[in-house]
PDB file as gemmi writes it, atoms N, CA and C in Angstrom:
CRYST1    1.000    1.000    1.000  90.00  90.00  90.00 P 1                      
ATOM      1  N   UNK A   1      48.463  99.090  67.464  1.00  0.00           N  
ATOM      2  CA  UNK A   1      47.384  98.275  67.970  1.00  0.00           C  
ATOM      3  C   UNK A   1      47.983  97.234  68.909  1.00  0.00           C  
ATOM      4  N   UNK A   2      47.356  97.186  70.002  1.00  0.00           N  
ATOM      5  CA  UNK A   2      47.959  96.036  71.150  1.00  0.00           C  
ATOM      6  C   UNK A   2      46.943  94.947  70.931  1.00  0.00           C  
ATOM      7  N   UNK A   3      47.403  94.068  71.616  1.00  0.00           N  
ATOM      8  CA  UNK A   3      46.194  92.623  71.599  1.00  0.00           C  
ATOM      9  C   UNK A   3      47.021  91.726  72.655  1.00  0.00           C  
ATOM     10  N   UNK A   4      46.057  90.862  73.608  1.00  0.00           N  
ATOM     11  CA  UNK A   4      46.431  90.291  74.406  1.00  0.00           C  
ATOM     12  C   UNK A   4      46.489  88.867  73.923  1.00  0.00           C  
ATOM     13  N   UNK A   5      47.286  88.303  74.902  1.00  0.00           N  
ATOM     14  CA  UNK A   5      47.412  86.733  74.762  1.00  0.00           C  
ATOM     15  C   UNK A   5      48.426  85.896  75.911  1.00  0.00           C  
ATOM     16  N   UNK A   6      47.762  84.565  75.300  1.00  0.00           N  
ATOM     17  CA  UNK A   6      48.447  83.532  76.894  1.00  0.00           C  
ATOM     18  C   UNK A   6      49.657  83.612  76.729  1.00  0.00           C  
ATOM     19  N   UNK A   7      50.500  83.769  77.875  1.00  0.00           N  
ATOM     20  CA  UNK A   7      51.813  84.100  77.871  1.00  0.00           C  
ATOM     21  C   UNK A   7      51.867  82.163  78.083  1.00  0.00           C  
ATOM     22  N   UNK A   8      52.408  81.787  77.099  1.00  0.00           N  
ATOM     23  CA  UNK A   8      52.765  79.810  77.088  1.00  0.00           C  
ATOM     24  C   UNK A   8      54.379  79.764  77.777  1.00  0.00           C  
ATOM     25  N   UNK A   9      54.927  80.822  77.659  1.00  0.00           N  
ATOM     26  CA  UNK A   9      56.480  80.463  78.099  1.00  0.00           C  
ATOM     27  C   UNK A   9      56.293  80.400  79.736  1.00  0.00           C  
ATOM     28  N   UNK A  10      55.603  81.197  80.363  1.00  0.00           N  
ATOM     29  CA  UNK A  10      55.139  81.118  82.107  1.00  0.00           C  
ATOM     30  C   UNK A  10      54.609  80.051  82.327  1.00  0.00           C  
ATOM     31  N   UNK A  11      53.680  79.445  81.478  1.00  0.00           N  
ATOM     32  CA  UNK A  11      52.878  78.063  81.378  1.00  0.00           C  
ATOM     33  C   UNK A  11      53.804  76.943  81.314  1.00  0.00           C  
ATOM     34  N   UNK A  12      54.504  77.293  80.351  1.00  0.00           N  
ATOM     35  CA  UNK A  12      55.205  75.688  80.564  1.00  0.00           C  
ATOM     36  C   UNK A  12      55.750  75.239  81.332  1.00  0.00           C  
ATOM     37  N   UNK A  13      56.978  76.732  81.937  1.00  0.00           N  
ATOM     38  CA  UNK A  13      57.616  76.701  82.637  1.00  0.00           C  
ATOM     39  C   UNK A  13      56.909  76.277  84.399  1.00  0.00           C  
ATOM     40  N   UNK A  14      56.347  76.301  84.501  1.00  0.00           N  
ATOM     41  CA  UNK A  14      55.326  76.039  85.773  1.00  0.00           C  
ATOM     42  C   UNK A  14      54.196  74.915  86.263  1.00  0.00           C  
ATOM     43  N   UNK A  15      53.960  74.761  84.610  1.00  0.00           N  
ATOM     44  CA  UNK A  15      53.042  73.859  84.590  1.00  0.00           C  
ATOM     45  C   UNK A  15      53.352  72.571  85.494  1.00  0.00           C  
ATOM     46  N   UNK A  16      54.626  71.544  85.639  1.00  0.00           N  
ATOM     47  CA  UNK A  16      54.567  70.552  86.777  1.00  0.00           C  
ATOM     48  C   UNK A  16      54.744  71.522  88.196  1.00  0.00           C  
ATOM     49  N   UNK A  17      54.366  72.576  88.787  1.00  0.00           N  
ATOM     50  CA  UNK A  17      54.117  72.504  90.050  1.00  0.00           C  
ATOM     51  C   UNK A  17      53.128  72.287  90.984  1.00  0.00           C  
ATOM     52  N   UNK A  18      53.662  72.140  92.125  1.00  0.00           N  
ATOM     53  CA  UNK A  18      52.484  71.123  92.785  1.00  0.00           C  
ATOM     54  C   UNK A  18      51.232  72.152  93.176  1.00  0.00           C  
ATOM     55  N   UNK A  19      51.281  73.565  93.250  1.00  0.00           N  
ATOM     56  CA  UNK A  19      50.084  74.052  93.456  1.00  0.00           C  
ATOM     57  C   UNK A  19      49.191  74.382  91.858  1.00  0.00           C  
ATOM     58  N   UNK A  20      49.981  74.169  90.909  1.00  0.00           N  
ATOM     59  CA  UNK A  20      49.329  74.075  89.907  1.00  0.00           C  
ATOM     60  C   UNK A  20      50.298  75.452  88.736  1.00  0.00           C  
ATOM     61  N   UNK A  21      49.714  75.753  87.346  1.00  0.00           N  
ATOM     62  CA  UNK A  21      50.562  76.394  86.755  1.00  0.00           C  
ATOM     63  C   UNK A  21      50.237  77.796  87.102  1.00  0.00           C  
ATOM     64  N   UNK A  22      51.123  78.623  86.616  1.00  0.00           N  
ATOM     65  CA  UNK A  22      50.630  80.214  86.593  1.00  0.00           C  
ATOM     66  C   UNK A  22      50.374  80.354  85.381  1.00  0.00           C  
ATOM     67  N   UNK A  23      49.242  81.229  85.584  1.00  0.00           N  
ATOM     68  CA  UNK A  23      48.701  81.752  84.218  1.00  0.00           C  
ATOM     69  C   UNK A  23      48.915  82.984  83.920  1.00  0.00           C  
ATOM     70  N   UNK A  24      49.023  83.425  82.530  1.00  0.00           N  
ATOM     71  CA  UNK A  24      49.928  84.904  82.868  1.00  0.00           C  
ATOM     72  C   UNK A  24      48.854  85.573  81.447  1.00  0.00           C  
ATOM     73  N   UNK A  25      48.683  86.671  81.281  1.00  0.00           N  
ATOM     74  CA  UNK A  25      48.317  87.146  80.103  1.00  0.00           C  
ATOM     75  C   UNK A  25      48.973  88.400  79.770  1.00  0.00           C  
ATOM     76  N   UNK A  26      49.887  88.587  78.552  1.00  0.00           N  
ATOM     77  CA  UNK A  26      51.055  89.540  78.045  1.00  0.00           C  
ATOM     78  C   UNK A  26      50.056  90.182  77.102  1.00  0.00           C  
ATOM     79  N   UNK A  27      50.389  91.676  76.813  1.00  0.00           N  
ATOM     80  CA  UNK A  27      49.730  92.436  75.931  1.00  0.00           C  
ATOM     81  C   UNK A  27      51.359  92.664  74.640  1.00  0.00           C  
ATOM     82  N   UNK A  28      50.720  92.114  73.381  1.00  0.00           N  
ATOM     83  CA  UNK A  28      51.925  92.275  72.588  1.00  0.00           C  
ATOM     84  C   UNK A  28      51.494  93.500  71.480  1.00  0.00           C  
ATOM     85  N   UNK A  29      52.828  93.972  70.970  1.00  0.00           N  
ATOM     86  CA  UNK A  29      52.069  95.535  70.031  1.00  0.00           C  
ATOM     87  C   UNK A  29      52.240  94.732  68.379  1.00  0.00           C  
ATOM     88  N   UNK A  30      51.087  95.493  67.434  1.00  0.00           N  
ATOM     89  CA  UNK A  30      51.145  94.806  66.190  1.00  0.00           C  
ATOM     90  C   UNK A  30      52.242  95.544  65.459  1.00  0.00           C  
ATOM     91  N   UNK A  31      52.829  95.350  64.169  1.00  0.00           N  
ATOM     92  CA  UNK A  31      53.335  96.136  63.574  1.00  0.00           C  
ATOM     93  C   UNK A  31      51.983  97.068  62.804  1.00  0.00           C  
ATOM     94  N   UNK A  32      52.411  98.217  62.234  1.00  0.00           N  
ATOM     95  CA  UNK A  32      51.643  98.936  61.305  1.00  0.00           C  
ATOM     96  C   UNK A  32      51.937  98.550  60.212  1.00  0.00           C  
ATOM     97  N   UNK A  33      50.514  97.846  59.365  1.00  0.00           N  
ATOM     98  CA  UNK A  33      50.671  97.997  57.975  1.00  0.00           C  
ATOM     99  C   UNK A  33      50.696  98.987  57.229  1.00  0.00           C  
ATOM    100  N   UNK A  34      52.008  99.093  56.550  1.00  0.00           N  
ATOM    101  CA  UNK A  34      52.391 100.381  55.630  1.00  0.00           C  
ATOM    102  C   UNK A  34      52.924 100.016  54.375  1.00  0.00           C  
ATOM    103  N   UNK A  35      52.669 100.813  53.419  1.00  0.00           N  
ATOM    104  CA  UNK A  35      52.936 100.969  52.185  1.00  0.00           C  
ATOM    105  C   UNK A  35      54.639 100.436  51.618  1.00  0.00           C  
ATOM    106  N   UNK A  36      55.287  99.497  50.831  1.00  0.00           N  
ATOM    107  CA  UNK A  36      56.110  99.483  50.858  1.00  0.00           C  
ATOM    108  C   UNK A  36      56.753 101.056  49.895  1.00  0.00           C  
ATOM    109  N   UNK A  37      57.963 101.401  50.361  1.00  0.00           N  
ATOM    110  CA  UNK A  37      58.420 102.623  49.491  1.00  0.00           C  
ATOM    111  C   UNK A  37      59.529 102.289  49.008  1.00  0.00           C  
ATOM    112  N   UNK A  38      60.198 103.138  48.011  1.00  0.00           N  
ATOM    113  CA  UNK A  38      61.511 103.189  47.859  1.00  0.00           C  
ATOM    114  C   UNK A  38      62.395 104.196  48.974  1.00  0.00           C  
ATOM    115  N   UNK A  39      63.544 104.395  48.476  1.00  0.00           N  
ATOM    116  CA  UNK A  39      64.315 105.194  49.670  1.00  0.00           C  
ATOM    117  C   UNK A  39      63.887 106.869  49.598  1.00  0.00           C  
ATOM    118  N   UNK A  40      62.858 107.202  48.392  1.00  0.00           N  
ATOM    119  CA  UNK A  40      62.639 108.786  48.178  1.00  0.00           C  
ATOM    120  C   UNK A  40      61.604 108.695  48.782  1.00  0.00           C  
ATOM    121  N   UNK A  41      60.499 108.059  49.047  1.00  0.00           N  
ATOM    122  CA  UNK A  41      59.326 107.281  49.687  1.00  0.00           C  
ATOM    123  C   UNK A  41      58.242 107.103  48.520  1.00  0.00           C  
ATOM    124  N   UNK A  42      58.244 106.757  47.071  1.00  0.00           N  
ATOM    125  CA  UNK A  42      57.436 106.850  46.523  1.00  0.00           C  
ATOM    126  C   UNK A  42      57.250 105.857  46.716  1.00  0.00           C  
ATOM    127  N   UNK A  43      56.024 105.205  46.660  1.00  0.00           N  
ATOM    128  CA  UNK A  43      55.525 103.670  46.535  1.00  0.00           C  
ATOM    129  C   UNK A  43      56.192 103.229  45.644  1.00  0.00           C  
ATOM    130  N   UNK A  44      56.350 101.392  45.693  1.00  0.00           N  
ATOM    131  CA  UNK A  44      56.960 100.832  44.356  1.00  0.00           C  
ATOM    132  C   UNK A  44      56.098 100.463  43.697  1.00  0.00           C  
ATOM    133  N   UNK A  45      56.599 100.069  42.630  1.00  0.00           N  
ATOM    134  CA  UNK A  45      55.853  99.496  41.797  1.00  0.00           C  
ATOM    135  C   UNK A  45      54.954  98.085  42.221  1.00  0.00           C  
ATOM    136  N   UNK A  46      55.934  97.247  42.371  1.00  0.00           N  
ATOM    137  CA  UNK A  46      55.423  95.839  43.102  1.00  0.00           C  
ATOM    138  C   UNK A  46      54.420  96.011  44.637  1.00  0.00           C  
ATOM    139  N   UNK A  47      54.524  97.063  44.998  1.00  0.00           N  
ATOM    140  CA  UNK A  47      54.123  97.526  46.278  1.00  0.00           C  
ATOM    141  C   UNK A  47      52.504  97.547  45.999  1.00  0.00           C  
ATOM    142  N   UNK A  48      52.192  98.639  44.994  1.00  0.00           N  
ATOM    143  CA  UNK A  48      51.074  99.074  44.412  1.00  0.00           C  
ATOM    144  C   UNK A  48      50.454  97.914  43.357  1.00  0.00           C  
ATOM    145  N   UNK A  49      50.869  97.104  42.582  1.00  0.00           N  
ATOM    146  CA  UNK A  49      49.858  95.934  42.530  1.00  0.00           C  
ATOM    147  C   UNK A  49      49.727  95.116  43.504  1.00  0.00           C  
ATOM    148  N   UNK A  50      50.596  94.700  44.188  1.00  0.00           N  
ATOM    149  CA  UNK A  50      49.870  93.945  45.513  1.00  0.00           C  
ATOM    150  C   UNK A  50      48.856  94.174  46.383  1.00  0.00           C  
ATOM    151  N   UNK A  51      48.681  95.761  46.120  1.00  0.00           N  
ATOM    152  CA  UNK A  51      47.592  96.712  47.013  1.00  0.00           C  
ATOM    153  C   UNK A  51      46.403  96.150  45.958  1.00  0.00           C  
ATOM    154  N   UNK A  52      46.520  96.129  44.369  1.00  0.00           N  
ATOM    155  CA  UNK A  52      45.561  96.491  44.265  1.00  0.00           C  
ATOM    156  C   UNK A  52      45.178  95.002  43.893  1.00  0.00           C  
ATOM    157  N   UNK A  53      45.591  94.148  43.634  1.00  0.00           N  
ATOM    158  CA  UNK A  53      45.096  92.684  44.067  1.00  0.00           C  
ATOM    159  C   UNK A  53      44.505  92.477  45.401  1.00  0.00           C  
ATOM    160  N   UNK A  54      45.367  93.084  46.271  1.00  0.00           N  
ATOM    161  CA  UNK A  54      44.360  92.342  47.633  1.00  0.00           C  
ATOM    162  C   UNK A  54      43.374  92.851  47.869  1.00  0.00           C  
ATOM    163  N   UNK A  55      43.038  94.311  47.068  1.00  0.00           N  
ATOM    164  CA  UNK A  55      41.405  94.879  47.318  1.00  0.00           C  
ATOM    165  C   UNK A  55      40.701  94.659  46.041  1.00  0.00           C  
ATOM    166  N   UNK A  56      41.248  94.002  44.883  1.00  0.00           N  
ATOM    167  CA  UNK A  56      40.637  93.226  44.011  1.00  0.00           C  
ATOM    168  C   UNK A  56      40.061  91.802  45.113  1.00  0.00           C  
ATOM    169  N   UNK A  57      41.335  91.330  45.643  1.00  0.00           N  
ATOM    170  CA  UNK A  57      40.283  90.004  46.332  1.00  0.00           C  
ATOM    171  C   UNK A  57      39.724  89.962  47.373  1.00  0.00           C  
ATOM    172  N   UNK A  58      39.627  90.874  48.051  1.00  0.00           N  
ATOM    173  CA  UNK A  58      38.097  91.589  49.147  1.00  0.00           C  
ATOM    174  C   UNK A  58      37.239  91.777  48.367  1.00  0.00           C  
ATOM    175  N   UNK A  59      37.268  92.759  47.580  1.00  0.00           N  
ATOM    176  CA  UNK A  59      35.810  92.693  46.745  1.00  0.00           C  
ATOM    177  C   UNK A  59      35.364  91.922  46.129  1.00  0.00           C  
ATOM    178  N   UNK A  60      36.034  90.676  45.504  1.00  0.00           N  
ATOM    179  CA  UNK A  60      35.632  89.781  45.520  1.00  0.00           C  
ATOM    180  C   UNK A  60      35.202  89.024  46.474  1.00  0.00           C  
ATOM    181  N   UNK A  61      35.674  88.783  47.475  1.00  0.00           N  
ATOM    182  CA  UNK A  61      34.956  87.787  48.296  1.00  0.00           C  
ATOM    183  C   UNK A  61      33.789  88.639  49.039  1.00  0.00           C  
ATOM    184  N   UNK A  62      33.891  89.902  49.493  1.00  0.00           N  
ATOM    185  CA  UNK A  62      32.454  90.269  49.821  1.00  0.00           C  
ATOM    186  C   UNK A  62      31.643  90.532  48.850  1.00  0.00           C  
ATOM    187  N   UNK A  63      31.854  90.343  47.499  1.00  0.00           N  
ATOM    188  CA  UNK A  63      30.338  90.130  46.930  1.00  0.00           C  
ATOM    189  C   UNK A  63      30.352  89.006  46.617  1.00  0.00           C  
ATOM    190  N   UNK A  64      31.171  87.743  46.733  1.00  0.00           N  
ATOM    191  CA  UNK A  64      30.463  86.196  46.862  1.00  0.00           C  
ATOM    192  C   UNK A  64      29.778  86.101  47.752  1.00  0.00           C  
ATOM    193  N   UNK A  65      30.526  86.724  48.960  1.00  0.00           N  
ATOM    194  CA  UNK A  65      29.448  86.052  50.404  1.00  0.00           C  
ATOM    195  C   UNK A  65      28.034  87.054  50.272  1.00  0.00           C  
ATOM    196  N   UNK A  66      27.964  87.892  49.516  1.00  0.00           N  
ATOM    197  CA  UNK A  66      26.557  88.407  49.417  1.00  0.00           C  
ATOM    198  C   UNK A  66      25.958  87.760  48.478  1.00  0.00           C  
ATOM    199  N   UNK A  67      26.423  87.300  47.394  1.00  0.00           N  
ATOM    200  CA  UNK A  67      26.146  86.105  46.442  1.00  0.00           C  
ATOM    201  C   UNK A  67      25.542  85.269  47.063  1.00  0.00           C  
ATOM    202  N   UNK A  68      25.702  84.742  47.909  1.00  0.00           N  
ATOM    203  CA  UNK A  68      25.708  83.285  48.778  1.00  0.00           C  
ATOM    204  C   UNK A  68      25.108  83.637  49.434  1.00  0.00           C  
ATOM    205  N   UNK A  69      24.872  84.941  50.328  1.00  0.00           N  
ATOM    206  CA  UNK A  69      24.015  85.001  51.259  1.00  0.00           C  
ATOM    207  C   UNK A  69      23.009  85.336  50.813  1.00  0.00           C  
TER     208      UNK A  69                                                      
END                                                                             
C-alpha cells in the first residue's frame, strides 16, 4: 500500500528563499501487516493472542459505538 505525504525535508530546506519554499509531495510504501512466525513459519504463540485481543478490542469498540449510537 503507498500513501502520499509532505515531503518537510524539501520544506525546510527552502523555506527562507526569497521566491518562497518548494513544496514537494513523496509517495512512501507501507509495510505489510503479517503474522508473526517462527523460523518453520508456524505462528507463535504470543503472535496468536495478540491477534486475538486486538479483534477482541474491535469488537468491542464497534459494538460500543453502536451502543452509543
Amino acid at each position: 500500500m503507498r500513501f502520499q505525504k509532505f515531503d518537510l525535508h524539501t520544506y525546510n530546506q527552502t523555506k527562507d528563499l526569497p521566491g518562497g519554499p518548494v513544496y514537494a509531495v513523496v509517495e512512501e510504501e507501507l509495510a505489510d501487516i503479517e503474522m508473526i512466525t517462527d523460523d518453520e513459519g508456524n505462528p507463535t504463540r504470543g503472535g496468536l493472542i495478540g491477534y486475538a485481543l486486538a479483534y477482541a478490542l474491535m469488537a468491542g469498540f464497534v459494538g460500543m459505538m453502536f451502543y452509543i449510537l
